[in-house]
N, C-alpha and C positions, 0 to 999 in steps of 0.2 A: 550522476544519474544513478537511480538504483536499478539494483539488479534482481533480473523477475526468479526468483526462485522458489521453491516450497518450501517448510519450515518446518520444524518438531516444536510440538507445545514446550520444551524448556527453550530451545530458542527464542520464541516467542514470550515464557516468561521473560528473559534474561532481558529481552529488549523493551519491557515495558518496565520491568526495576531499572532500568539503564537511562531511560525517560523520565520516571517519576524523578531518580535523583537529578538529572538537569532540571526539571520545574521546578524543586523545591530550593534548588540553589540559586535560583533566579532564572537560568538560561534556557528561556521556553524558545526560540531560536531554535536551538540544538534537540531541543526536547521532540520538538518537530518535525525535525530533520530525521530524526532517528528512527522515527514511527513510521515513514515511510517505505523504510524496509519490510515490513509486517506485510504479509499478502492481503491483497484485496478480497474480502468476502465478492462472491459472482454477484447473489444481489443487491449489494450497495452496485456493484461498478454497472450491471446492467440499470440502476436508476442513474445514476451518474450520469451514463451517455446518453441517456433519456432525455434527459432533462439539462443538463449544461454540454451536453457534445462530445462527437470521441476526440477534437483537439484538446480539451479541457483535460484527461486521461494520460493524453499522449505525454503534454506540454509539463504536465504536475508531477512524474518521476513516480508515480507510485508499482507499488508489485504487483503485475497483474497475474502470477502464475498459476494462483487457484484456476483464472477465471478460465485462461488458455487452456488449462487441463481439460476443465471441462467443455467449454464450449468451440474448444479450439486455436491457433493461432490468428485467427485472419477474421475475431469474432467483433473488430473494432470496426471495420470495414463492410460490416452485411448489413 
């Protein structure tokens, strides 16, 4: 499961050099997998629940701690 946490733009570089080299060595799997740590921009994830649900959010492991920052903890549920 990933872990919802905030990030510094070299984190966020590191993780997406970190990703491109899994896809270019073949392993989009992992490539995948790793991107997931990245925080969720608030409004992708508020169209997200919009539009495929807050289990689709819950269920997917993604980082939702921008969104919580801003909108709150309990903002899956309103």
């Amino acid at each position: 499961m990933t872990q919802n946490r905030m990030m510094t733009t070299e984190e966020r570089r590191d993780i997406f050099k970190k990703a491109h080299e899994y896809f270019e060595a073949g392993n989009k799997a992992e490539a995948v997998r790793i991107t997931l740590q990245l925080p969720m921009p608030t409004y992708f994830a508020q169209f997200l629940k919009e539009f495929v649900g807050a289990d689709f959010l819950i269920k997917g492991g993604y980082n939702l701690a921008e969104v919580e920052a801003e909108l709150g903890p309990d903002w899956l549920t309103k």
